[in-house]
FILO-25739 format. One record per residue: residue in three letters; z, x, y of N, C-alpha, C in turn. Coordinates in nm, 3 decimals. Atoms other than C-alpha are relative to their C-alpha. Example, Ala and Ser with C-alpha at 12.3 -4.5 7.8 and 13.67 -1.06 7.14 Angstrom:
<nodes>
{node 'Ala',{0.000,0.089,-0.119},{0.780,1.230,-0.450},{0.000,0.090,0.120}}
{node 'Ser',{-0.006,-0.082,-0.119},{0.714,1.367,-0.106},{0.073,-0.077,0.109}}
</nodes>
This chain:
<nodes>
{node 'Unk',{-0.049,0.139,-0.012},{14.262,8.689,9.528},{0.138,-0.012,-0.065}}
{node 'Unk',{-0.187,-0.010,0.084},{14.668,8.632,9.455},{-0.081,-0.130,-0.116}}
{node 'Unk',{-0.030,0.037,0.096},{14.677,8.455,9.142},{0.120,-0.088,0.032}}
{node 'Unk',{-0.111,0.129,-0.040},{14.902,8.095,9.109},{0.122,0.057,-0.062}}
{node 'Unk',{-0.108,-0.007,0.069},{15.149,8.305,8.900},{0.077,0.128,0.136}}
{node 'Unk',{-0.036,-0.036,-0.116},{15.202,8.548,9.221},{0.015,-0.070,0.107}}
{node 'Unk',{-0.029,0.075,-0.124},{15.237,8.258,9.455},{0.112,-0.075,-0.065}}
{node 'Unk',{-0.129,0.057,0.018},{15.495,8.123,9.267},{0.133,0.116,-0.001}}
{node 'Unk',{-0.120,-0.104,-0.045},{15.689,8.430,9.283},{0.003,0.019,0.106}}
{node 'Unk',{0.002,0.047,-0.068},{15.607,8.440,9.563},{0.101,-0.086,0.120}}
{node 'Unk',{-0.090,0.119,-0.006},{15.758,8.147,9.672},{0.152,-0.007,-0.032}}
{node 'Unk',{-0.097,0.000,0.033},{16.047,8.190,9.518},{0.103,0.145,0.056}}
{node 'Unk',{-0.059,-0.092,-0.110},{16.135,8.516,9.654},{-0.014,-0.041,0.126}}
{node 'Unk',{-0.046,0.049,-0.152},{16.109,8.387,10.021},{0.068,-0.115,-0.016}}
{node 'Unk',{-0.073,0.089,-0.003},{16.301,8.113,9.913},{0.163,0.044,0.022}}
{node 'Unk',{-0.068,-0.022,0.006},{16.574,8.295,9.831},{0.087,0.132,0.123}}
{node 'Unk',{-0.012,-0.034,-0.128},{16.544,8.537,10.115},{0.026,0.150,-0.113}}
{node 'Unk',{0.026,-0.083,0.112},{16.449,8.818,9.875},{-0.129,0.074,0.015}}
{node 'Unk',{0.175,-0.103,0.058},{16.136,9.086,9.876},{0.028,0.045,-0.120}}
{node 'Unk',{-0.044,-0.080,0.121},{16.125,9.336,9.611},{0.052,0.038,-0.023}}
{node 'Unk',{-0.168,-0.070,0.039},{16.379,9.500,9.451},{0.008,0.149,0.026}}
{node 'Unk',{0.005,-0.152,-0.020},{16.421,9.810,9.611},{0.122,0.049,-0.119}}
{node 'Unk',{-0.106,-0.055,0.095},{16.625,10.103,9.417},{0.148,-0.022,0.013}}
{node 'Unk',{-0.090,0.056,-0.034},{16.940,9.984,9.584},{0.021,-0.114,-0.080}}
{node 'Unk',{-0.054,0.178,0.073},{16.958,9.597,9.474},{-0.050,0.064,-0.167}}
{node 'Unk',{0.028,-0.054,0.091},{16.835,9.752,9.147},{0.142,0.085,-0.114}}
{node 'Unk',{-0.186,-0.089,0.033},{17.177,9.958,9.093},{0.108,-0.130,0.017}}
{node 'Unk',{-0.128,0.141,-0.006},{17.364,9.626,9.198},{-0.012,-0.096,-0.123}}
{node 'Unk',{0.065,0.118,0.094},{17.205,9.429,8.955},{0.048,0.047,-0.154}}
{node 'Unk',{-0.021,-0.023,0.126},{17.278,9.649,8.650},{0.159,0.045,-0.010}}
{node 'Unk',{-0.116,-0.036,-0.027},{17.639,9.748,8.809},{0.096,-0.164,-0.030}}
{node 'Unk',{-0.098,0.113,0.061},{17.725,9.357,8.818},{-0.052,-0.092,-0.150}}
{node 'Unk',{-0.005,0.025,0.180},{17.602,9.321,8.440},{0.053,0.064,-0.034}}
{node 'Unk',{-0.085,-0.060,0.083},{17.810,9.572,8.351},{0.141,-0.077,0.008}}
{node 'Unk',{-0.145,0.069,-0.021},{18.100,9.383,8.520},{0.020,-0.131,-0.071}}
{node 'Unk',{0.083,0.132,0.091},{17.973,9.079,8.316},{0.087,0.014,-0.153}}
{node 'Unk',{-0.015,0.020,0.157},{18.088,9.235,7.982},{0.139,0.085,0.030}}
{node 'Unk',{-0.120,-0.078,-0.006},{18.407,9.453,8.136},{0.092,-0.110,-0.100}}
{node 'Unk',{-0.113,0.069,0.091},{18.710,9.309,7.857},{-0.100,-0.107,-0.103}}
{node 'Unk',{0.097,0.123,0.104},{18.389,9.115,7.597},{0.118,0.040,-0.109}}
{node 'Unk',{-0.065,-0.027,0.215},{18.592,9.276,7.280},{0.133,-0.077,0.029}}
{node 'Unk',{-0.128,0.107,0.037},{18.903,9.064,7.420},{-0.064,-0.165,-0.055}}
{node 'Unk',{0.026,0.124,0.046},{18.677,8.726,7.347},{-0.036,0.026,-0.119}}
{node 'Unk',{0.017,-0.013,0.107},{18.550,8.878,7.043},{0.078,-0.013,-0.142}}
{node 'Unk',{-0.092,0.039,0.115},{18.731,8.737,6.706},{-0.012,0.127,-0.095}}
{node 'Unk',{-0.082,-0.123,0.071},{18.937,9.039,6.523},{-0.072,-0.009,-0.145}}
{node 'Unk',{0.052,0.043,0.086},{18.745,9.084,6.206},{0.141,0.015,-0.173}}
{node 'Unk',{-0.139,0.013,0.125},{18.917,9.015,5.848},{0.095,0.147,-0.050}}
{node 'Unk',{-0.022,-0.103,0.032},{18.918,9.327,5.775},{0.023,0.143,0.013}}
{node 'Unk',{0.004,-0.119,-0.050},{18.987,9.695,5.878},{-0.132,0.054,0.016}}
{node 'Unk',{0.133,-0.072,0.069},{18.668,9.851,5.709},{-0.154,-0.118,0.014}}
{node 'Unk',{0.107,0.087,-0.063},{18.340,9.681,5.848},{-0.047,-0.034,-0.097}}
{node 'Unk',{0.027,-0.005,0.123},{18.215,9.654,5.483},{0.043,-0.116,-0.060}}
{node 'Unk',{-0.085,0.078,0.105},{18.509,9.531,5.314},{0.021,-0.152,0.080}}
{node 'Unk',{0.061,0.132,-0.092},{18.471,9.234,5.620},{-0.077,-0.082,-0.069}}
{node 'Unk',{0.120,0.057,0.016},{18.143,9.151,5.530},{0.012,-0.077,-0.108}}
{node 'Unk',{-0.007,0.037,0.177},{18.175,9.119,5.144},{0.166,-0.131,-0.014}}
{node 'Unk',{-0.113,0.074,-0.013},{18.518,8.897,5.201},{-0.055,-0.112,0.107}}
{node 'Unk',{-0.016,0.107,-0.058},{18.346,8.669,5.462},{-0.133,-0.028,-0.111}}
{node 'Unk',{0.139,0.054,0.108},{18.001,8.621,5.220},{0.048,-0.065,-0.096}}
{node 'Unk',{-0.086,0.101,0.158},{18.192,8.534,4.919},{0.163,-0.059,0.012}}
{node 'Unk',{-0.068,0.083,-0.002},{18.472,8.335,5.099},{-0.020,-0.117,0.016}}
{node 'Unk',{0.030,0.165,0.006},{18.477,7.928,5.121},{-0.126,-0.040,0.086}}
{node 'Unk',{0.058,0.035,-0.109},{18.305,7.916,5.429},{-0.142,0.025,-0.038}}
{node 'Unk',{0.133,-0.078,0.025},{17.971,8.128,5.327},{-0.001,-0.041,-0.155}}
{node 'Unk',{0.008,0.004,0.180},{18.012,8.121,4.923},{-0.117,0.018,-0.031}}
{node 'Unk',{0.114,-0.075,0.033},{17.761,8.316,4.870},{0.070,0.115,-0.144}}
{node 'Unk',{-0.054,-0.107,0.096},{17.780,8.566,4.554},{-0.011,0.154,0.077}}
{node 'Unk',{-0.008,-0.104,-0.093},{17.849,8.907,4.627},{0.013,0.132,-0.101}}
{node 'Unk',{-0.020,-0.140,0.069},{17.798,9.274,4.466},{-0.030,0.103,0.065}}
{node 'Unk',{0.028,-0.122,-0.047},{17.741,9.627,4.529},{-0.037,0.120,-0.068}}
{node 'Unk',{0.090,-0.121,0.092},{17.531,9.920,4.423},{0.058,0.092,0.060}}
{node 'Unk',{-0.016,-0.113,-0.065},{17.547,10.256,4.513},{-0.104,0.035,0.044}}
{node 'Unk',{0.119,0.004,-0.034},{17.183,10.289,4.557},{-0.105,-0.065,-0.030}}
{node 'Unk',{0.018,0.112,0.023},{16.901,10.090,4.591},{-0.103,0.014,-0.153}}
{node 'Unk',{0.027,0.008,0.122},{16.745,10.213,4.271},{0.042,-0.093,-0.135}}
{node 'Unk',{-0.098,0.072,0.130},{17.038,10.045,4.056},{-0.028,-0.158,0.054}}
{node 'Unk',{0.015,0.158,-0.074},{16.885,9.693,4.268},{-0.077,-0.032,-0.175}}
{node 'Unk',{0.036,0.089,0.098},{16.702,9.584,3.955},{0.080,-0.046,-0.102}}
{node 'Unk',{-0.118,0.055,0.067},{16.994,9.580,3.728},{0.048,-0.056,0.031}}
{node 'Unk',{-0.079,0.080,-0.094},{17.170,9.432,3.949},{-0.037,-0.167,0.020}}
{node 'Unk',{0.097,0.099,0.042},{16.934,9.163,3.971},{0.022,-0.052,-0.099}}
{node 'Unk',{0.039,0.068,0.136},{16.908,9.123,3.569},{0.138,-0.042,-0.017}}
{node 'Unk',{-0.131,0.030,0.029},{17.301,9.099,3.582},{0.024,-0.103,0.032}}
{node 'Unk',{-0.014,0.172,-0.066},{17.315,8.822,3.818},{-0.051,-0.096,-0.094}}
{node 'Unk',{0.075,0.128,0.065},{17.046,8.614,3.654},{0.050,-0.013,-0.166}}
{node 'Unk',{-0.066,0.016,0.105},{17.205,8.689,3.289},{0.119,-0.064,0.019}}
{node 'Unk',{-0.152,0.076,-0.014},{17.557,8.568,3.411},{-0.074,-0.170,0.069}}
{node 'Unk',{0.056,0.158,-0.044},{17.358,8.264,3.564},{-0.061,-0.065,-0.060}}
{node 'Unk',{0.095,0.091,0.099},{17.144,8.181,3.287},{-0.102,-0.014,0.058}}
{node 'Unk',{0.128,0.002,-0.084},{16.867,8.228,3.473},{-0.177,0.082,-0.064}}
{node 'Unk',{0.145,-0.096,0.036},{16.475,8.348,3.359},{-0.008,0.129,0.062}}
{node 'Unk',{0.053,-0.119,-0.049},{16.416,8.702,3.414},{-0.095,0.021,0.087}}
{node 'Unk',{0.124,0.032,-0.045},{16.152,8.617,3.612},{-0.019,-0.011,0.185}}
{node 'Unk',{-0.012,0.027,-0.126},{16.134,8.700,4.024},{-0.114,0.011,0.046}}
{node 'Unk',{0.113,-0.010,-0.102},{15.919,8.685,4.326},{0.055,0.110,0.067}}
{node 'Unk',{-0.107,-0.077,-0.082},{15.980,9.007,4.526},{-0.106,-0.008,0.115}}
{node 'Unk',{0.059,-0.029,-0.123},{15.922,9.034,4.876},{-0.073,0.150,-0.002}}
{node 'Unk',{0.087,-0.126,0.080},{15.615,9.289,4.871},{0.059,0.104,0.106}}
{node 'Unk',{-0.052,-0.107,-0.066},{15.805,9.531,5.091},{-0.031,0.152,-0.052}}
{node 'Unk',{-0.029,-0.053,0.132},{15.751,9.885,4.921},{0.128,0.058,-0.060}}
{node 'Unk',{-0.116,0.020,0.046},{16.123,9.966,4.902},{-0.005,-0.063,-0.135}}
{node 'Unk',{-0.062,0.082,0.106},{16.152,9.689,4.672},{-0.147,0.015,-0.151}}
{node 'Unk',{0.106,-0.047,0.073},{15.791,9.751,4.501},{0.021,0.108,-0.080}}
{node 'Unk',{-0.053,-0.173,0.096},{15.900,10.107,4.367},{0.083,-0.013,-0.038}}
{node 'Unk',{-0.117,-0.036,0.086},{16.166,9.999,4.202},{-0.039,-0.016,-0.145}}
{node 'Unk',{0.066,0.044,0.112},{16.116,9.972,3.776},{0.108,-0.097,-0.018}}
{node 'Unk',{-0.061,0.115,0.041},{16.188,9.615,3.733},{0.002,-0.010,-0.174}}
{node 'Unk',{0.003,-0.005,0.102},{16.065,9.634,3.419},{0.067,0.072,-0.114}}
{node 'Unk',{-0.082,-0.075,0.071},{16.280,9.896,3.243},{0.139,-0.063,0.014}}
{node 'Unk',{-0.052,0.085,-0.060},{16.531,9.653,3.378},{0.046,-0.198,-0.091}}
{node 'Unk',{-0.014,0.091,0.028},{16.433,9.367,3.200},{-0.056,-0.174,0.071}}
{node 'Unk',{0.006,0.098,-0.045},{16.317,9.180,3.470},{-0.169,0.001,0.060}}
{node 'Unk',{0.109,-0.002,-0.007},{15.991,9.040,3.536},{-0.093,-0.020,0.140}}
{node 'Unk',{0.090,0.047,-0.119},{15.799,9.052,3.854},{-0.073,-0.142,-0.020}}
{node 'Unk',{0.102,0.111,0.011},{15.544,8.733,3.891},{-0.011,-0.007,0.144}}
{node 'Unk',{0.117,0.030,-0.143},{15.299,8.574,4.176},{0.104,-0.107,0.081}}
{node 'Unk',{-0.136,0.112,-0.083},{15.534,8.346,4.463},{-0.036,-0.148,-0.091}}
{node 'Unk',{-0.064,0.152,0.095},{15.697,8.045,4.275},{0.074,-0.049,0.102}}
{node 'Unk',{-0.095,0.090,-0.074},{15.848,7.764,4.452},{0.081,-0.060,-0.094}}
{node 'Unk',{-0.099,0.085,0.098},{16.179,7.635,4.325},{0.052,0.154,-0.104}}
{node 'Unk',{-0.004,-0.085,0.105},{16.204,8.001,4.164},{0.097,0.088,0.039}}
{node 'Unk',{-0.103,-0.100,-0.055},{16.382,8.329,4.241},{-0.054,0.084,0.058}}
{node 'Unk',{0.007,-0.128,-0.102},{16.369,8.568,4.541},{0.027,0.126,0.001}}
{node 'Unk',{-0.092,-0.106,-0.024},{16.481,8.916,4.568},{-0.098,0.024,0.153}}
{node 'Unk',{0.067,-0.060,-0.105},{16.422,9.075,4.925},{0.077,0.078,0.084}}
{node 'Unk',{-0.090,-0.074,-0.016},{16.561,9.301,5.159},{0.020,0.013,0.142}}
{node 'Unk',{-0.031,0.079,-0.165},{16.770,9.204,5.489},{-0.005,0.128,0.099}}
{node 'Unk',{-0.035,-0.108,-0.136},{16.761,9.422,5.836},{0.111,0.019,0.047}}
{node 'Unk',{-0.142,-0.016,-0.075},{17.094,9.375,5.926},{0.115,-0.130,-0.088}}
{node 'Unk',{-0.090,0.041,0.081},{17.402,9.221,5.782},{0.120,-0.034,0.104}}
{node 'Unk',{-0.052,-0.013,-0.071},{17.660,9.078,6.022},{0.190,-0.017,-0.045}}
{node 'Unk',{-0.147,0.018,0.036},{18.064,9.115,5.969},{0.072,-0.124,-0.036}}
{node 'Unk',{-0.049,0.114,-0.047},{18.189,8.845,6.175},{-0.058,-0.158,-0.082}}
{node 'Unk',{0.051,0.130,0.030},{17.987,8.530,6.043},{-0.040,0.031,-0.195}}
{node 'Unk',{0.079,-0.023,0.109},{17.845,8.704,5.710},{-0.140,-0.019,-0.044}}
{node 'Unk',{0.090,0.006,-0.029},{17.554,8.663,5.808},{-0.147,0.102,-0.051}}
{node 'Unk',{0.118,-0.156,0.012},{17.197,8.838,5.676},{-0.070,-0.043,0.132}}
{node 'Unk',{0.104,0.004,-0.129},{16.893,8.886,5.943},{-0.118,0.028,-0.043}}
{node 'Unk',{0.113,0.008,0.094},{16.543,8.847,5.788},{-0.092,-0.003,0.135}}
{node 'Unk',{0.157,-0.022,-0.047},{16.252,8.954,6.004},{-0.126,-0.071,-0.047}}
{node 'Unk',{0.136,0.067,0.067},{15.910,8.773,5.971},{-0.104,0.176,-0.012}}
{node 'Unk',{0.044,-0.130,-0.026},{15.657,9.075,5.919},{-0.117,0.005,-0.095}}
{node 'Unk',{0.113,0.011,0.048},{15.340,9.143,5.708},{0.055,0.050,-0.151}}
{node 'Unk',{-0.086,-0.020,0.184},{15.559,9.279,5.390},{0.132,-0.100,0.008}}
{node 'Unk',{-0.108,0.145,-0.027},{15.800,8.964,5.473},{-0.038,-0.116,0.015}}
{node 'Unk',{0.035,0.114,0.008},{15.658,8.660,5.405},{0.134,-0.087,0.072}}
{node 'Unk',{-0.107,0.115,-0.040},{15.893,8.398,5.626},{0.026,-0.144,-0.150}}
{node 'Unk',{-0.047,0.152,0.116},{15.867,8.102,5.333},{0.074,0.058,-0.129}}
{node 'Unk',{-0.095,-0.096,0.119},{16.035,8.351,5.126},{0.165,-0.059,-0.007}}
{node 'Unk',{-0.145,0.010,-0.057},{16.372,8.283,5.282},{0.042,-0.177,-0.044}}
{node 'Unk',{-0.048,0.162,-0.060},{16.330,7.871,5.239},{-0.074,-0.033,-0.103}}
{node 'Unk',{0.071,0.103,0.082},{16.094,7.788,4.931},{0.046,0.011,-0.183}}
{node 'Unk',{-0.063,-0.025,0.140},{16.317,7.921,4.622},{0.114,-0.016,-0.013}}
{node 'Unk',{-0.135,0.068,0.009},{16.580,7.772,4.476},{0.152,0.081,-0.005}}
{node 'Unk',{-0.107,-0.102,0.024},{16.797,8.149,4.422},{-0.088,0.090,0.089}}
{node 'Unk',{0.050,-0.124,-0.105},{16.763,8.389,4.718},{0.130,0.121,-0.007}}
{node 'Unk',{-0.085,-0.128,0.063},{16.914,8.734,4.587},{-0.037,0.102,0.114}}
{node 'Unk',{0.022,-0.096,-0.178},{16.935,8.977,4.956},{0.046,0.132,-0.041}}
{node 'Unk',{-0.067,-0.129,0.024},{16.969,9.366,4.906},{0.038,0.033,0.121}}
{node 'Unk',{0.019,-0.036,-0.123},{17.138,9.472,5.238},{0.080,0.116,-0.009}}
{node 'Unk',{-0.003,-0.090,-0.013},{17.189,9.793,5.319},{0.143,0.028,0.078}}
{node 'Unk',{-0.095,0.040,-0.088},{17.561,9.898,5.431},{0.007,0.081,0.139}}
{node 'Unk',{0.047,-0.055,-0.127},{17.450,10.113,5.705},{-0.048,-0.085,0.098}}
{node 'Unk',{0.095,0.117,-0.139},{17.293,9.805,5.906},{0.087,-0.082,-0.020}}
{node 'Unk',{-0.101,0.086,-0.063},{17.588,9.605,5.875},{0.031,-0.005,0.112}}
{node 'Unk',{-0.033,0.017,-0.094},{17.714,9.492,6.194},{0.176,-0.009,0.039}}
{node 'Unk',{-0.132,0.017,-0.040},{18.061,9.425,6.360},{-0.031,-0.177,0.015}}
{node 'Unk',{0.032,0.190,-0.070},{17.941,9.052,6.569},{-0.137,0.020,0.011}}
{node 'Unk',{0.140,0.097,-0.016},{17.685,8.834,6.623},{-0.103,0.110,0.075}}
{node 'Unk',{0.056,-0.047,-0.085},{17.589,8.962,6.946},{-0.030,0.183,0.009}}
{node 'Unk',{0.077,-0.167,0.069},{17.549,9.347,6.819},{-0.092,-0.020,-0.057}}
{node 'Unk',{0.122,0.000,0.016},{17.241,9.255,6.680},{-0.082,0.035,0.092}}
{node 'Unk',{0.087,-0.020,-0.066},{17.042,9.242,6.944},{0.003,0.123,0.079}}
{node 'Unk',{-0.007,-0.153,-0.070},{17.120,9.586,7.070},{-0.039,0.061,-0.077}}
{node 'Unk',{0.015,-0.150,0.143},{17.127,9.775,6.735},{-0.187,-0.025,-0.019}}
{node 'Unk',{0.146,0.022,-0.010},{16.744,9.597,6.706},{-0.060,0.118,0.082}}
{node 'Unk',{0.051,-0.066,-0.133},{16.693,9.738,7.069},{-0.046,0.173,-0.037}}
{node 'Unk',{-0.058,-0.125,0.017},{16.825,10.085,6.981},{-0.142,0.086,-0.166}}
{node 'Unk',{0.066,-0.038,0.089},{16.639,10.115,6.671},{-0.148,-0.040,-0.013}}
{node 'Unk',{0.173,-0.072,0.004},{16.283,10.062,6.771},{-0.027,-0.141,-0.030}}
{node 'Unk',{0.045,0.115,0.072},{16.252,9.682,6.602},{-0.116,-0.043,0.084}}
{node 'Unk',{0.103,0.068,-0.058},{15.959,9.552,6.691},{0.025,-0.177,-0.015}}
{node 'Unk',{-0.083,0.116,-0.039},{16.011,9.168,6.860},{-0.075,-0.076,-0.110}}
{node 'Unk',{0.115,0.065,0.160},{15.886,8.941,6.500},{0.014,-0.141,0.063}}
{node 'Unk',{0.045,0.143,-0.027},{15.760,8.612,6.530},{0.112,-0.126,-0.050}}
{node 'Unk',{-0.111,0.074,0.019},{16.050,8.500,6.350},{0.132,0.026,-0.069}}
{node 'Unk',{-0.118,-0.059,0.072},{16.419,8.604,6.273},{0.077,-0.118,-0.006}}
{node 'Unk',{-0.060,0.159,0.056},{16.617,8.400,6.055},{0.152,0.094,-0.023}}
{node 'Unk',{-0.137,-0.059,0.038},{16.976,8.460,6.043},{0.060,-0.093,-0.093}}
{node 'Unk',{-0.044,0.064,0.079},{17.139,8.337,5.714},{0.106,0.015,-0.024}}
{node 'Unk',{-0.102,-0.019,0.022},{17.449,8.233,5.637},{0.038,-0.066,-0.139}}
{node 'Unk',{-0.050,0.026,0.107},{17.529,8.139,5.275},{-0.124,-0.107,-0.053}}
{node 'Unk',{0.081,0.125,0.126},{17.313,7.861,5.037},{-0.059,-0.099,0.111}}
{node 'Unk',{0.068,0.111,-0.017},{17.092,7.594,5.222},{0.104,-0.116,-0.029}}
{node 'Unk',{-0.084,0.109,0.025},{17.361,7.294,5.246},{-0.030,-0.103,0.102}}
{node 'Unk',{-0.025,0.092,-0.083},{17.436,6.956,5.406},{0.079,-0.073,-0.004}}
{node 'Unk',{-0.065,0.112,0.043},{17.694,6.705,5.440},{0.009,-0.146,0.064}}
{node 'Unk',{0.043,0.148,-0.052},{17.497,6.418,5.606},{0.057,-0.119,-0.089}}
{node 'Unk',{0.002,0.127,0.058},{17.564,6.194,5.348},{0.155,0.000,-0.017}}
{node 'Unk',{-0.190,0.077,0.026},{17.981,6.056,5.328},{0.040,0.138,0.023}}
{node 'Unk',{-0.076,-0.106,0.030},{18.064,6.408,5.387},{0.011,0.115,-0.126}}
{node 'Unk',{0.007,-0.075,0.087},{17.966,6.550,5.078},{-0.104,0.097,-0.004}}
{node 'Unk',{0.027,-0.121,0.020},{17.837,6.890,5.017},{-0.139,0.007,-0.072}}
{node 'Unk',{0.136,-0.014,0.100},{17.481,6.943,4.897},{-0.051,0.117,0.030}}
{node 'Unk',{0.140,-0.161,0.005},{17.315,7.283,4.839},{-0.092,-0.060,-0.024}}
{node 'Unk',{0.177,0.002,0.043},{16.973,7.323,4.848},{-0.087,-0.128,0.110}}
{node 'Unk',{0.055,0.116,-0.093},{16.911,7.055,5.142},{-0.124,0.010,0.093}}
{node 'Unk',{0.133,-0.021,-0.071},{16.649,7.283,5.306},{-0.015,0.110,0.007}}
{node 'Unk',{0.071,-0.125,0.033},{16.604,7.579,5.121},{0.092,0.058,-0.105}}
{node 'Unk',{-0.042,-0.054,0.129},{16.783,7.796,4.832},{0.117,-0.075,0.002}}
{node 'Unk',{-0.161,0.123,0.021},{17.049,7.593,4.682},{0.130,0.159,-0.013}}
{node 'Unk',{-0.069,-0.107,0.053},{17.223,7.973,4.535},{-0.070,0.123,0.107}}
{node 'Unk',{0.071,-0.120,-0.043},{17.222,8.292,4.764},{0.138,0.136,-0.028}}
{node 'Unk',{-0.075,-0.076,0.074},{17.346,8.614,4.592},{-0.024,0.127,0.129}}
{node 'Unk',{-0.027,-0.094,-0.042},{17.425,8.912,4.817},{0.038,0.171,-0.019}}
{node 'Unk',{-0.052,-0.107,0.086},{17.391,9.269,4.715},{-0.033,0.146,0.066}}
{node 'Unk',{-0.015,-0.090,-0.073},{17.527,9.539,4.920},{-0.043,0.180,-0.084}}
{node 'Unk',{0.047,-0.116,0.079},{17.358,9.861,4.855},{0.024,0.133,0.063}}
{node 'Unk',{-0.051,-0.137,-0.040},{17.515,10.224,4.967},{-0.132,0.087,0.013}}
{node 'Unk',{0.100,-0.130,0.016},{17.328,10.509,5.059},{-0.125,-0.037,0.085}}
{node 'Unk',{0.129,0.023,-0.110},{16.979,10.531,5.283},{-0.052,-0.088,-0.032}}
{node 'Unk',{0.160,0.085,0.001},{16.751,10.243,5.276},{-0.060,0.011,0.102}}
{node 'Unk',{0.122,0.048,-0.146},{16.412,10.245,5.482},{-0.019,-0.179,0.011}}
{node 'Unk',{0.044,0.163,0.019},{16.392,9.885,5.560},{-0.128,-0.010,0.125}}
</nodes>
């Protein structure tokens, strides 16, 4: 018995005066998507910087993003890194980490800094999939060691991202995903600097619908994320 979801295709192929796609229209189809993107890197905006890196870290912690911004060499040295921030911020030693195990195996405690159970209104550490040039952008996967309310229920969200998964643009994400196996998550959040708003007269409010402070901390060398 066809099925109503084969009669609407159906339908729509004899509408258009269309059967199936033989191997022919098949080759046309991916020949005029290629012609689709012939000259894209002329619409693409020149990034700040030579070095895809030195980009990133110059659009995160410029006006636009103002986000804080550091760098390790590996992600071992992430807990210091951590206790540094929150000492220059006056902040409790005291985080929530995304239970990833990356971030699990690190010794927070030799460190100074204290793991605890999820706090709202508290501090984050966690660790982004991708990192984008152009916008400064992180890319946070939903996932079963990624809690999504992670990203939106603490008032300091501290991101370790890896500089190997930096990006160039926007739209390189969704390939480098492709390329590397990502499995499609229920929800990717692309962040760009502190939770703000300026509904009210134009003025500036962090924290309007999710971390008021987000610290950025580029980390060299292999990460498994």
């Amino acid at each position: 018995m066809t099925t109503a979801r084969e009669q609407i295709l159906q339908a729509v192929r004899d509408a258009s005066g269309r059967g199936e796609h033989t191997a022919d229209s098949v080759e046309q189809i991916l020949r005029e998507s290629e012609m689709l993107l012939d000259g894209i890197d002329i619409c693409r905006p020149a990034l700040r910087l030579i070095d895809i890196v030195d980009s990133f870290m110059a659009r995160v912690s410029g006006p636009k993003v103002g986000a804080s911004i550091d760098r390790i060499a590996s992600l071992s040295q992430l807990p210091t890194a951590v206790a540094r921030y929150l000492a220059a911020n006056a902040k409790p030693a005291a985080i929530t980490l995304q239970p990833t195990s990356p971030l699990l195996g690190l010794d927070w405690v030799a460190a100074g800094v204290t793991p605890v159970r999820d706090r709202d209104d508290g501090v984050v550490v966690g660790l982004a999939r991708w990192g984008i040039a152009e916008t400064g952008s992180i890319v946070v996967h939903s996932a079963p060691d990624m809690p999504i309310l992670h990203n939106f229920l603490c008032s300091t969200h501290i991101v370790a991202v890896p500089t190997q998964r930096i990006l160039r643009h926007l739209e390189d994400y969704a390939e480098a995903a492709r390329i590397a196996g990502d499995p499609a998550p229920r929800n990717a959040c692309l962040i760009t600097g502190a939770s703000g708003t300026t509904d009210i007269e134009g003025s500036l409010v962090k924290g309007a619908h999710g971390p008021r402070e987000l610290c950025v901390i580029l980390v060299d060398g292999v990460v498994q994320v």
